[in-house]
N, CA, C and O atoms as a printed pandas DataFrame, in Angstrom:
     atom_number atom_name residue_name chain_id  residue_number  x_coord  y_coord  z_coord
0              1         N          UNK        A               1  -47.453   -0.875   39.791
1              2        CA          UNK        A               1  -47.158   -0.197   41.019
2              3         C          UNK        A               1  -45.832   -0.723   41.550
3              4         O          UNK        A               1  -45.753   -1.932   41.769
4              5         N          UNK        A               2  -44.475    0.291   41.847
5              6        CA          UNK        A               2  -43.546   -0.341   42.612
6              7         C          UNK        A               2  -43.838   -0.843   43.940
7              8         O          UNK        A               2  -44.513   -0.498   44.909
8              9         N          UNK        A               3  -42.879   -2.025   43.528
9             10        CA          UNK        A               3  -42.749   -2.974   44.985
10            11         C          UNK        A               3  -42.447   -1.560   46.508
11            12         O          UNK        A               3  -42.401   -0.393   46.119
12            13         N          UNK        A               4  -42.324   -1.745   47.619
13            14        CA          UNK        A               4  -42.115   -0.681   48.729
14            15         C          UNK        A               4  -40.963   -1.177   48.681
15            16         O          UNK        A               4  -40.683   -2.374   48.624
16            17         N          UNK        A               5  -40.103   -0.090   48.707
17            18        CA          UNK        A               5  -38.636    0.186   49.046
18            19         C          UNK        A               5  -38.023    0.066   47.727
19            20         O          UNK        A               5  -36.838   -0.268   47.744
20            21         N          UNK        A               6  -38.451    0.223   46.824
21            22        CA          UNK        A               6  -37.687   -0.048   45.641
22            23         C          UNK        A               6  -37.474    1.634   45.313
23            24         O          UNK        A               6  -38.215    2.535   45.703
24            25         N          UNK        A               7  -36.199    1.776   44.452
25            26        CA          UNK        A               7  -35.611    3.273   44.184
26            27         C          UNK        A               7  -35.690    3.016   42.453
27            28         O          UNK        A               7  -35.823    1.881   41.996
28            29         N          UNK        A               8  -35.624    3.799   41.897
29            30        CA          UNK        A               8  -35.502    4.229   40.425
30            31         C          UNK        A               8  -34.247    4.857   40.017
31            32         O          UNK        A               8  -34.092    5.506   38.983
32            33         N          UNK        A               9  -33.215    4.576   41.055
33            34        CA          UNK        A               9  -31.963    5.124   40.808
34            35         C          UNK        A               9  -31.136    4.273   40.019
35            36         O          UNK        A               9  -31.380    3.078   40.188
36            37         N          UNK        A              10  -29.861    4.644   38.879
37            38        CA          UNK        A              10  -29.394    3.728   38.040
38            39         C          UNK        A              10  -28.470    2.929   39.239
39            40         O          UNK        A              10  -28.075    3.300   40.344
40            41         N          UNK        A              11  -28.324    1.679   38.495
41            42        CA          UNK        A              11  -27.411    0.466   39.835
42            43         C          UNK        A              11  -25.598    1.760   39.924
43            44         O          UNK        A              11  -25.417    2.913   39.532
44            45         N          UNK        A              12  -24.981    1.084   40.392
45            46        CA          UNK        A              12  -23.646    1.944   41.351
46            47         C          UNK        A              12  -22.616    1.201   39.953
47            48         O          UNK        A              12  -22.747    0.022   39.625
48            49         N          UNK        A              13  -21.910    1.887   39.471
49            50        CA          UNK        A              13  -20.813    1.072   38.526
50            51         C          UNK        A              13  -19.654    0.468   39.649
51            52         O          UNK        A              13  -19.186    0.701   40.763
52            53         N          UNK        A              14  -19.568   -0.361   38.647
53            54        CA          UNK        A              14  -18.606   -1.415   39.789
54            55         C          UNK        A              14  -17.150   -1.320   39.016
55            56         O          UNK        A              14  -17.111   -1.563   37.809
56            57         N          UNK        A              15  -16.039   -0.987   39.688
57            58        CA          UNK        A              15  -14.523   -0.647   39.314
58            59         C          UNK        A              15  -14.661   -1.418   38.059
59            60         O          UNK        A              15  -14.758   -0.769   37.017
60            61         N          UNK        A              16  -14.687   -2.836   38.004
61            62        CA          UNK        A              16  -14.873   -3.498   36.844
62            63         C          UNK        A              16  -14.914   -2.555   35.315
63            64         O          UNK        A              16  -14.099   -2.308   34.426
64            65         N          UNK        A              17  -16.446   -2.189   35.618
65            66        CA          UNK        A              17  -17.423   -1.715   34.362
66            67         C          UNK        A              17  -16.025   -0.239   34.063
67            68         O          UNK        A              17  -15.566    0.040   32.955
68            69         N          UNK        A              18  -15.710    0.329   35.148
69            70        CA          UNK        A              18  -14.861    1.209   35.035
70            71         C          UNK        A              18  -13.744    1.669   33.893
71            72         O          UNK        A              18  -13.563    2.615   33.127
72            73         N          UNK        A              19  -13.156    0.509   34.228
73            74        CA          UNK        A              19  -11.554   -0.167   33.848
74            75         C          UNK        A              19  -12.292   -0.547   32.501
75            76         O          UNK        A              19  -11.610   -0.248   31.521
76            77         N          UNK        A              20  -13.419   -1.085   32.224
77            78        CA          UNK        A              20  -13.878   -1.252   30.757
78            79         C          UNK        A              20  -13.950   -0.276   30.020
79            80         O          UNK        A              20  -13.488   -0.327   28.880
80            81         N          UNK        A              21  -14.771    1.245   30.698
81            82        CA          UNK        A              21  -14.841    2.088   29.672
82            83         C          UNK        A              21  -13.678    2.872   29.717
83            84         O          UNK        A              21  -13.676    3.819   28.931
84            85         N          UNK        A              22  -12.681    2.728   30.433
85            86        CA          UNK        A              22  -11.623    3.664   30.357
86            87         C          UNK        A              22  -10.695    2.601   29.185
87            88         O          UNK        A              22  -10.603    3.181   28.103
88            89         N          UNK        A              23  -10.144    1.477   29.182
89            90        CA          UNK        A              23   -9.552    0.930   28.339
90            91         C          UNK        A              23  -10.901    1.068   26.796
91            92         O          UNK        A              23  -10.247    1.053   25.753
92            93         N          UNK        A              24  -12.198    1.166   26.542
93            94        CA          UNK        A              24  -12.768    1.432   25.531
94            95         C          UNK        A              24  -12.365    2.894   24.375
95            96         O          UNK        A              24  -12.249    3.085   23.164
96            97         N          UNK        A              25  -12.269    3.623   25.568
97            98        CA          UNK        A              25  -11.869    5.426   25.521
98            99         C          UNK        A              25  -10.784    5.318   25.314
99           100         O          UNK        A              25  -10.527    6.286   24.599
100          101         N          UNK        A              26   -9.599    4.571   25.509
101          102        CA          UNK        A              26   -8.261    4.752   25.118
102          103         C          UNK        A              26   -7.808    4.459   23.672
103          104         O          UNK        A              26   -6.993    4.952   22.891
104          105         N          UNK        A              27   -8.981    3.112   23.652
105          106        CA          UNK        A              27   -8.574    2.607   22.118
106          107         C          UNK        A              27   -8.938    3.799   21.057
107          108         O          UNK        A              27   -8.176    4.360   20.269
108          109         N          UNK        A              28  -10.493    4.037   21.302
109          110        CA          UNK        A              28  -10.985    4.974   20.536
110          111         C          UNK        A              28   -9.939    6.076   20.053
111          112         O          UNK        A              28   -9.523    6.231   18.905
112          113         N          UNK        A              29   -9.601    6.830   21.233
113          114        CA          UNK        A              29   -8.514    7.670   21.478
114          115         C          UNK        A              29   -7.824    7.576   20.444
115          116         O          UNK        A              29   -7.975    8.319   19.474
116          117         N          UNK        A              30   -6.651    6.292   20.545
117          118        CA          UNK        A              30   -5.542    5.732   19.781
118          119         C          UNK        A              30   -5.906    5.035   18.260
119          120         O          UNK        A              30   -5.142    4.467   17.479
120          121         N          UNK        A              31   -7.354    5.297   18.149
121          122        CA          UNK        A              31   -8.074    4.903   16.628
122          123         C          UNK        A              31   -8.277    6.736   16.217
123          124         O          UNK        A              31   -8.677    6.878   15.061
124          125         N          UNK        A              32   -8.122    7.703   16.771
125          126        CA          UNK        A              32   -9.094    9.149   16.744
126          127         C          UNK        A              32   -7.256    9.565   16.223
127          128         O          UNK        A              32   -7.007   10.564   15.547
128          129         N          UNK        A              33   -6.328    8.729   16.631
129          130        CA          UNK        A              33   -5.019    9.823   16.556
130          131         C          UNK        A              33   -4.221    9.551   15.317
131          132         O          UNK        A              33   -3.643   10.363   14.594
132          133         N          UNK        A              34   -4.329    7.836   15.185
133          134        CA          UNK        A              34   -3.592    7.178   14.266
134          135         C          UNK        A              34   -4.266    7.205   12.882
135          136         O          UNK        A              34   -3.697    6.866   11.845
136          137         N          UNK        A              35   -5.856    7.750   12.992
137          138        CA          UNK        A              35   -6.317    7.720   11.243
138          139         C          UNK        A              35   -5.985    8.831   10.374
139          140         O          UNK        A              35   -5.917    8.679    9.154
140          141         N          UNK        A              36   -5.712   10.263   11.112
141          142        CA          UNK        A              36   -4.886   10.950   10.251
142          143         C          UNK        A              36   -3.960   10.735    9.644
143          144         O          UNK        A              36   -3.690   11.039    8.482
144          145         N          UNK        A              37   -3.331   10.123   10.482
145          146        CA          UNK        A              37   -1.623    9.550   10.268
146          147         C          UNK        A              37   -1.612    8.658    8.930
147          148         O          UNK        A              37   -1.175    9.007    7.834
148          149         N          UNK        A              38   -2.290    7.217    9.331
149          150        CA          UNK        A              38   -2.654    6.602    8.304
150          151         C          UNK        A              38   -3.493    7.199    6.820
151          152         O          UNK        A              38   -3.284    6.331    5.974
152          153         N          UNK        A              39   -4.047    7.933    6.415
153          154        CA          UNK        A              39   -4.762    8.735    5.854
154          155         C          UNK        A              39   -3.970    9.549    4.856
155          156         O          UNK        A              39   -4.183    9.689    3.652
156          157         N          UNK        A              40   -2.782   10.177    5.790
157          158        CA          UNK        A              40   -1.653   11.213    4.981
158          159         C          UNK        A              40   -0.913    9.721    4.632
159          160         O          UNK        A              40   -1.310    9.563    3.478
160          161         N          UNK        A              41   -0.474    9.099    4.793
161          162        CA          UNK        A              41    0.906    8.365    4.472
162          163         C          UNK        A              41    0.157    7.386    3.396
163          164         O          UNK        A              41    0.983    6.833    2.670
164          165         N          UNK        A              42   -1.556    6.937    3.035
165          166        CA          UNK        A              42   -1.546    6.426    2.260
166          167         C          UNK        A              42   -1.664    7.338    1.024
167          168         O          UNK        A              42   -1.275    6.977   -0.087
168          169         N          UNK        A              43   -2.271    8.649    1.295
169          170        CA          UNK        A              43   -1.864    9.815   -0.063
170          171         C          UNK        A              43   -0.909    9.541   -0.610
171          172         O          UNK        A              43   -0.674    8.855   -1.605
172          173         N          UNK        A              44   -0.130   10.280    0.278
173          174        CA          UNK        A              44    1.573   10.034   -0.177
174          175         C          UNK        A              44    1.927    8.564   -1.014
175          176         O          UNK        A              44    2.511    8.632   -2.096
176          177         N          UNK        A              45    1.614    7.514   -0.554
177          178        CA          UNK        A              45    1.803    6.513   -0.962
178          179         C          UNK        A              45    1.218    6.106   -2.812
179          180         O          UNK        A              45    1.636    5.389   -3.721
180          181         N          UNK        A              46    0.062    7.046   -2.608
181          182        CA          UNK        A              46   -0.588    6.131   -3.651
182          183         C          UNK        A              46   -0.446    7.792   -4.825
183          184         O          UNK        A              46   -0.914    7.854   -5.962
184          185         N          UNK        A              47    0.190    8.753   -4.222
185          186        CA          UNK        A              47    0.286    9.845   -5.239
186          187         C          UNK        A              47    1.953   10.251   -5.386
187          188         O          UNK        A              47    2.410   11.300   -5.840
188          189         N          UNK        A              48    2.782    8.945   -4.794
189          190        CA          UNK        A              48    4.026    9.502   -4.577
190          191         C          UNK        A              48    4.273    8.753   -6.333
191          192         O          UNK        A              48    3.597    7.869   -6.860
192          193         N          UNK        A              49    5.343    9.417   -6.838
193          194        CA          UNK        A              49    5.934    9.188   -8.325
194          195         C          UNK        A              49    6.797    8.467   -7.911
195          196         O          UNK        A              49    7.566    8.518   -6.951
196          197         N          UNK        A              50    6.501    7.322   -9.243
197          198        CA          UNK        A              50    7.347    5.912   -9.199
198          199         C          UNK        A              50    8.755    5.766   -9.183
199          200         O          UNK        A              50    9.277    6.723   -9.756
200          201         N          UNK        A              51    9.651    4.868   -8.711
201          202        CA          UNK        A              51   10.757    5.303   -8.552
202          203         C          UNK        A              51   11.452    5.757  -10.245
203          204         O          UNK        A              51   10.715    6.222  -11.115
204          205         N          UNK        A              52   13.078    5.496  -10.488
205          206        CA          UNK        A              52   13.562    5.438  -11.723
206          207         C          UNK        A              52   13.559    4.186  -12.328
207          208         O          UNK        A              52   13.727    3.105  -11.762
208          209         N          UNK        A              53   13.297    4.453  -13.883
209          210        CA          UNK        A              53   13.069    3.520  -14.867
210          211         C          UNK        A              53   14.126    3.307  -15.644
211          212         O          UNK        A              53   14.227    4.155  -16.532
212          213         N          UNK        A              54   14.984    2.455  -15.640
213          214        CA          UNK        A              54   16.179    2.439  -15.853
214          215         C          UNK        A              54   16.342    1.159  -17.696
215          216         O          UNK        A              54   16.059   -0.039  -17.712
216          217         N          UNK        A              55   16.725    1.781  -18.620
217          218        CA          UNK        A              55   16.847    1.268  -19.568
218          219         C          UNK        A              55   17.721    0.065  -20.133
219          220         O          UNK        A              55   18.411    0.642  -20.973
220          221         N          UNK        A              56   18.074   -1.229  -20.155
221          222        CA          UNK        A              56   18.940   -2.421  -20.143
222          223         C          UNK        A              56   19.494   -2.662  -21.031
223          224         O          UNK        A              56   20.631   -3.133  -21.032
224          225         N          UNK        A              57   18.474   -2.258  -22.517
225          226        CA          UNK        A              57   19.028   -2.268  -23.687
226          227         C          UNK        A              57   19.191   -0.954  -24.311
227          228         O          UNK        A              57   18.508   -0.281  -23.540
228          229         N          UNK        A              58   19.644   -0.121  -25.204
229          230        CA          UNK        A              58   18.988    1.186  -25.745
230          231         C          UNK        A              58   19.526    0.394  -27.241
231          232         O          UNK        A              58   20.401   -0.459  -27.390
232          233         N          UNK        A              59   18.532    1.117  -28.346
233          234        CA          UNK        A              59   18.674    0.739  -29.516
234          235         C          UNK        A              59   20.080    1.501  -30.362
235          236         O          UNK        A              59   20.678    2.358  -29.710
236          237         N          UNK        A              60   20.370    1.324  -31.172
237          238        CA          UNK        A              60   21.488    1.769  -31.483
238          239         C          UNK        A              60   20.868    3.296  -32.533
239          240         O          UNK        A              60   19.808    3.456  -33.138
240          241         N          UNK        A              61   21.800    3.993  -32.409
241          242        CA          UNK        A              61   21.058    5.661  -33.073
242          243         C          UNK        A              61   21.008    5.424  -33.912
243          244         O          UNK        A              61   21.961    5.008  -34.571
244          245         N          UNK        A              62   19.262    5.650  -34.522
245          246        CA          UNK        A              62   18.881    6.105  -35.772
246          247         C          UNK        A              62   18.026    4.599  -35.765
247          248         O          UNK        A              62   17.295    4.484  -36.749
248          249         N          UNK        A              63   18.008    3.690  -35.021
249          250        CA          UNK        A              63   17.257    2.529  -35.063
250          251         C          UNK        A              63   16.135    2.172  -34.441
251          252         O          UNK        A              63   16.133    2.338  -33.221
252          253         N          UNK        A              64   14.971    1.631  -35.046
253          254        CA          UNK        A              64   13.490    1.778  -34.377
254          255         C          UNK        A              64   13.958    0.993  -33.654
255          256         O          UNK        A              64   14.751    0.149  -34.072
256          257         N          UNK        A              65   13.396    1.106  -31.722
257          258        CA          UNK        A              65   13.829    0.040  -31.170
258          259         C          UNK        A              65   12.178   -0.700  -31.219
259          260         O          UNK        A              65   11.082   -0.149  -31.121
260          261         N          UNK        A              66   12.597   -2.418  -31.444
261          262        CA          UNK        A              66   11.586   -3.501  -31.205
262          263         C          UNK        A              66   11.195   -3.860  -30.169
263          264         O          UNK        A              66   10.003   -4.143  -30.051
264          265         N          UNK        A              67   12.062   -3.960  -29.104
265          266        CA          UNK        A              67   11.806   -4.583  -27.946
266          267         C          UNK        A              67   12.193   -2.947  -27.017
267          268         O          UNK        A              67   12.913   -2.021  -27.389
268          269         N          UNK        A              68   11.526   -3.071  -25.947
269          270        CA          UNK        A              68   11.715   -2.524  -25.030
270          271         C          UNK        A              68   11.680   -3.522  -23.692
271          272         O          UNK        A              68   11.236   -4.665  -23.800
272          273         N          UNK        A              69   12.212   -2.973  -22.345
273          274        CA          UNK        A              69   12.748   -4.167  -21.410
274          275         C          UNK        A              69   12.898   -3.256  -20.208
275          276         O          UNK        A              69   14.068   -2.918  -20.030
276          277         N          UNK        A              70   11.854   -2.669  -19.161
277          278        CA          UNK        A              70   12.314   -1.536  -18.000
278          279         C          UNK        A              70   12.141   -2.494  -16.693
279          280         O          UNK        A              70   11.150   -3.037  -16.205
280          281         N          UNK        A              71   13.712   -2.473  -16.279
281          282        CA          UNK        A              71   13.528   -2.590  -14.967
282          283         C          UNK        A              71   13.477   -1.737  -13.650
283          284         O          UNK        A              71   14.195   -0.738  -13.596
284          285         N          UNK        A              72   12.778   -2.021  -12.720
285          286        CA          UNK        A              72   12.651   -0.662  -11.992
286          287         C          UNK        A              72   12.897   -1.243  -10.336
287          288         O          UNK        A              72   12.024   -1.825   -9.694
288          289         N          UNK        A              73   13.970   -1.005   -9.948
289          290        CA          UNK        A              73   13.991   -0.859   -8.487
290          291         C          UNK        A              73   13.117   -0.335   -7.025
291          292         O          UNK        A              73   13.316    0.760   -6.500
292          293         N          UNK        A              74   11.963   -1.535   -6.426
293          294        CA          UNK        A              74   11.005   -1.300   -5.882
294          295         C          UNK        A              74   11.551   -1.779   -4.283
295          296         O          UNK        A              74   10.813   -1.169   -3.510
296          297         N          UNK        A              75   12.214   -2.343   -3.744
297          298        CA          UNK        A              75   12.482   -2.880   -2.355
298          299         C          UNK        A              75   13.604   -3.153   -2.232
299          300         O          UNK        A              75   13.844   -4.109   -2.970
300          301         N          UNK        A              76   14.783   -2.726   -1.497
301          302        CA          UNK        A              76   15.731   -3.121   -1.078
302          303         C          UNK        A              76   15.885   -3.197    0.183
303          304         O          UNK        A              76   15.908   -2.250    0.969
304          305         N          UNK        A              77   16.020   -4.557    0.470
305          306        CA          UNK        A              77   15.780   -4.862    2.076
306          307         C          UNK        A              77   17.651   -5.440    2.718
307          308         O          UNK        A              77   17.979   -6.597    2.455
308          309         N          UNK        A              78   18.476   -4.694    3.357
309          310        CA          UNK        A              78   19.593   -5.347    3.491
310          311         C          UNK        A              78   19.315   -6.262    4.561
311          312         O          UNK        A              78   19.801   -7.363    4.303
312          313         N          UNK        A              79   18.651   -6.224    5.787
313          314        CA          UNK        A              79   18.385   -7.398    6.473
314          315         C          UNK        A              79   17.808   -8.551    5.904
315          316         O          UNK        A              79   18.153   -9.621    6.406
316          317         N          UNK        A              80   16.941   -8.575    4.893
317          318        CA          UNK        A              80   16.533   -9.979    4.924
318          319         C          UNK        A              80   17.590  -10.327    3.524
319          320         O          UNK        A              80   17.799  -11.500    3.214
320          321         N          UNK        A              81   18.069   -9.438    2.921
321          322        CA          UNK        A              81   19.277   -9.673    1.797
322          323         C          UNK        A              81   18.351   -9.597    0.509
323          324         O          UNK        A              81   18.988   -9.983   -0.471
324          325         N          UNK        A              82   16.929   -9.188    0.167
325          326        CA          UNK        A              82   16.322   -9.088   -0.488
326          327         C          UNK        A              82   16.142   -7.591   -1.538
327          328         O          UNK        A              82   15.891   -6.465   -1.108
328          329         N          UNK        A              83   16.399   -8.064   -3.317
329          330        CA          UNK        A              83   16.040   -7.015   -4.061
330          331         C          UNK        A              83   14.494   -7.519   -4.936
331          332         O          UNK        A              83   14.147   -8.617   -5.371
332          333         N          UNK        A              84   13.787   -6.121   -4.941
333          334        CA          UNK        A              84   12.078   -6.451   -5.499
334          335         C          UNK        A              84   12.487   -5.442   -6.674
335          336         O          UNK        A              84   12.573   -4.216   -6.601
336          337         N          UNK        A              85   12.733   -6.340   -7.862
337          338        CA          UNK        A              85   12.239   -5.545   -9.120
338          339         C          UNK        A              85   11.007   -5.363   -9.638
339          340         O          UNK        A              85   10.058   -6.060   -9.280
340          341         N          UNK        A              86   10.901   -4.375  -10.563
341          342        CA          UNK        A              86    9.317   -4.419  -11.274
342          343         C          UNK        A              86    9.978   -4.550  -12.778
343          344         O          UNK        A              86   10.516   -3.580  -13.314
344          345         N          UNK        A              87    9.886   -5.872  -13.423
345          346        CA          UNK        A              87   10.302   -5.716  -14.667
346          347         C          UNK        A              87    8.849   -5.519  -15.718
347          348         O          UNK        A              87    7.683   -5.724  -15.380
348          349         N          UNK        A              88    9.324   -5.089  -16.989
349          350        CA          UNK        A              88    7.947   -5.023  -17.718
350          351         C          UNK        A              88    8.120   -4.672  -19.065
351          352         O          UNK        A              88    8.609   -3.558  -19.255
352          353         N          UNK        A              89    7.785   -5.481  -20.232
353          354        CA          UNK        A              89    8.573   -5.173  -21.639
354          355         C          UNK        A              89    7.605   -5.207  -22.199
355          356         O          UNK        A              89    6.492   -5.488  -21.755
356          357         N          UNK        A              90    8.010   -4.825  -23.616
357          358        CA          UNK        A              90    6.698   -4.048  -24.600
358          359         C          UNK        A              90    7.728   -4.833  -26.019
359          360         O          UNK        A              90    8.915   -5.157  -25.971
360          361         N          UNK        A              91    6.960   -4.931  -26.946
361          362        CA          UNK        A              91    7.598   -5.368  -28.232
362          363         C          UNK        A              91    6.789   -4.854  -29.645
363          364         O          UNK        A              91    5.744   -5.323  -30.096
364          365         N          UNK        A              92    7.496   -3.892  -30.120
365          366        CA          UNK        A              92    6.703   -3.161  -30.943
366          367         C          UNK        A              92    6.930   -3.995  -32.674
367          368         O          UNK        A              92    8.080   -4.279  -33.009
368          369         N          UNK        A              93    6.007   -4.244  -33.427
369          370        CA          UNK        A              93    6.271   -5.127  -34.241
370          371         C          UNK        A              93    4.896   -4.175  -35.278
371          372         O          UNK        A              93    3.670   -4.218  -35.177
372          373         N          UNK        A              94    5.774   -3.407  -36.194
373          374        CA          UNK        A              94    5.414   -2.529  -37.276
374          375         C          UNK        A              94    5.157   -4.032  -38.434
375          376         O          UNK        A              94    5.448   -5.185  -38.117
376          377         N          UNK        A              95    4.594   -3.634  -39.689
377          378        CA          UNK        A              95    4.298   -4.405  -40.577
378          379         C          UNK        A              95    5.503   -4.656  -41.630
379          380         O          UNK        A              95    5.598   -5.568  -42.451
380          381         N          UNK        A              96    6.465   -3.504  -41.354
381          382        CA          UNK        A              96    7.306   -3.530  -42.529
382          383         C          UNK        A              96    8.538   -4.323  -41.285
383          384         O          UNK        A              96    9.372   -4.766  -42.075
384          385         N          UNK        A              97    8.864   -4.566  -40.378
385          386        CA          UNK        A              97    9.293   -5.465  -39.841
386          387         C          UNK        A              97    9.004   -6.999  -39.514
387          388         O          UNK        A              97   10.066   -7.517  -39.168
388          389         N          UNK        A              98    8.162   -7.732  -39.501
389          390        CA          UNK        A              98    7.765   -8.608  -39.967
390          391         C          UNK        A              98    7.895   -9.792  -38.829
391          392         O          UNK        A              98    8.192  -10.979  -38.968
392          393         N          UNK        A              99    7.502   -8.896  -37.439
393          394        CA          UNK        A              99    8.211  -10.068  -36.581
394          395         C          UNK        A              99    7.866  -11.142  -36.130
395          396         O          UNK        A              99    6.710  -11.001  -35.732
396          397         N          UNK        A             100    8.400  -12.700  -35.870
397          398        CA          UNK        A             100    7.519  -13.821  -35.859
398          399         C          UNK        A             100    7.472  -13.992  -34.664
399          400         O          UNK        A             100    8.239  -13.830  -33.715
400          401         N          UNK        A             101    6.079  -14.479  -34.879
401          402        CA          UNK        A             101    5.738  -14.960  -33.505
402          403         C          UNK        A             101    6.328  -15.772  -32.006
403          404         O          UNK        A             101    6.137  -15.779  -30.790
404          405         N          UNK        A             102    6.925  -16.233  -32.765
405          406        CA          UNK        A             102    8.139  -16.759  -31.757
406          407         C          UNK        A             102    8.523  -15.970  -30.763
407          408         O          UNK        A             102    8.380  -16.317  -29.591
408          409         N          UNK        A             103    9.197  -14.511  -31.205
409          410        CA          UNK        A             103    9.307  -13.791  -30.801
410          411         C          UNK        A             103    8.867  -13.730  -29.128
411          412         O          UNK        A             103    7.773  -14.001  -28.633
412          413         N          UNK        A             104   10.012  -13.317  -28.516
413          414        CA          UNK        A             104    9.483  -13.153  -26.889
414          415         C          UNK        A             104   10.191  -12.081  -26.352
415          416         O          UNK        A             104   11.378  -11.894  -26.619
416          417         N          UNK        A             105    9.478  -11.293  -25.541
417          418        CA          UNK        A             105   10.544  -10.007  -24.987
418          419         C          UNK        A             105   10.959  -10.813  -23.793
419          420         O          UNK        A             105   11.768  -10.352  -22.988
């Protein structure tokens, strides 16, 4: 049984609680606007074609090449004075070439 004088009405929000759900609603907001954004630009990112693959050595015509050697231009930063290569070599070693192990690309 309620106490006398007691109401069943919800308590009064206090400016406080206010200012909470309005800064809650903003973030949301600014999470509701920026995941498209983020979303397209990592597509792009992860379906964009690699830059150019640029060749260091080429074999001379008519010659199997052994080594291969691609470096590829990934970051050029002029403020911090920084270049990011992607280097990456392959060494093809047929049986009738005979190549020793030594060998290093």
């Amino acid at each position: 049984m309620p106490a006398t004088g007691a109401t069943n009405q919800p308590a009064a929000r206090t400016p406080s609680s206010l200012v909470a759900y309005a800064l809650v609603a903003l973030l949301l907001l600014a999470v509701a606007i920026s995941l498209p954004i983020a979303l397209v630009s990592m597509v792009q990112d992860v379906s964009h074609e690699a830059g150019h693959t640029y060749f260091l050595v080429k074999p001379a015509a008519g010659a199997v090449p052994t080594m291969l050697l691609h470096a590829q231009l990934i970051n050029l930063s002029e403020l911090e004075g920084t270049v990011q290569l992607r280097v990456s070599g392959a060494q093809l070693c047929l049986p009738a070439l005979r190549c020793p192990a030594t060998t290093r690309v």
